[in-house]
C-alpha positions as CSV (number, residue, x, y, z in Angstrom):
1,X,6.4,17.3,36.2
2,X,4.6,19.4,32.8
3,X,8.4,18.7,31.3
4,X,8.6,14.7,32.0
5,X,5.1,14.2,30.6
6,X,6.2,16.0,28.1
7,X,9.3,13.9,27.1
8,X,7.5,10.6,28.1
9,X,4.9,11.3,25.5
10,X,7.7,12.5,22.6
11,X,10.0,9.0,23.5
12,X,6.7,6.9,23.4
13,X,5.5,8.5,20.2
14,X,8.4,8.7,18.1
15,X,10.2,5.2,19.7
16,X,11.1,3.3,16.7
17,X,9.7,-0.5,15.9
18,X,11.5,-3.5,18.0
19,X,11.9,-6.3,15.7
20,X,12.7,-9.8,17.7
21,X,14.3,-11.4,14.8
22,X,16.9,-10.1,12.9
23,X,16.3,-8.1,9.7
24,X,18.3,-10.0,7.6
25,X,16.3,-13.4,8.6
26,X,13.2,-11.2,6.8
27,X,15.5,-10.5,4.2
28,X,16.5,-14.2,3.2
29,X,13.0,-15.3,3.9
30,X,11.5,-13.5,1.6
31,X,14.2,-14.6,-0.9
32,X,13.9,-18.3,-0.4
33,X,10.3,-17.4,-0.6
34,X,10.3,-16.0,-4.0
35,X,12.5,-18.3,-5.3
36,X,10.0,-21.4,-4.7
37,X,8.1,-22.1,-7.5
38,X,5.0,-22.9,-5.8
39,X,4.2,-19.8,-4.8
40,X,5.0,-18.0,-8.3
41,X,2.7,-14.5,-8.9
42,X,1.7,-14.1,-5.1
43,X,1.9,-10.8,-4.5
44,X,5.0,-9.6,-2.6
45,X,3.4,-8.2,0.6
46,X,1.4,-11.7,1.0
47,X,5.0,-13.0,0.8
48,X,6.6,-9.8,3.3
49,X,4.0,-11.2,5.4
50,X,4.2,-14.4,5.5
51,X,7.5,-14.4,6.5
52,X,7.0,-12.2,9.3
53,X,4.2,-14.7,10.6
54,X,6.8,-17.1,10.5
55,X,9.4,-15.6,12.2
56,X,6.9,-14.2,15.2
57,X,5.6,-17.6,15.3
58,X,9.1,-19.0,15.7
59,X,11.1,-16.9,17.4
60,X,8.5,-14.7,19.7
61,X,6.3,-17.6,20.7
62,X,8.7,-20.8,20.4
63,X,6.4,-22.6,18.1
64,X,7.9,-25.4,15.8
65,X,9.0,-24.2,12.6
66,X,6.8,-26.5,10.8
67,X,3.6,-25.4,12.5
68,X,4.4,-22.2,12.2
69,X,5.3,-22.1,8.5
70,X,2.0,-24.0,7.9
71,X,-0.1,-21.5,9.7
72,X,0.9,-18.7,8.6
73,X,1.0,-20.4,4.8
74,X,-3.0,-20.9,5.4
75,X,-3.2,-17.2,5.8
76,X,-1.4,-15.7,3.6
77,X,-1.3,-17.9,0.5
78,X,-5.1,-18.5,-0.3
């Protein structure tokens, strides 16, 4: 029983991050992203996070894409 508590804790605190969108939908966001010119000299992890708002919003939660865009827009580009 000392051994699977043992394991249970290493798997649970070394599992790695579970992303529900593909990486490379991150990847091209951010690209479109920076190539608006709107949001020229926004910092780049405003824009990292942003896009990840986005895709949560979208894909985890089954919001409209334009909703979700605009939310996360109001938070991250002040």
């Amino acid at each position: 029983m000392k051994y699977l508590s043992i394991c249970l804790l290493v798997i649970l605190t070394f599992s790695a991050t579970a992303w529900a969108y593909p990486r490379d939908q991150l990847k091209d966001c951010i690209l479109s992203s920076k190539q608006s010119p709107i949001i020229l000299g926004v910092p780049e992890s405003s824009i990292e996070n942003y896009c990840n708002c986005a895709l949560e919003l979208i894909v985890d939660e089954g919001k409209e894409p334009k909703s979700a865009v605009n939310q996360c827009a109001l938070n991250y580009f002040k």
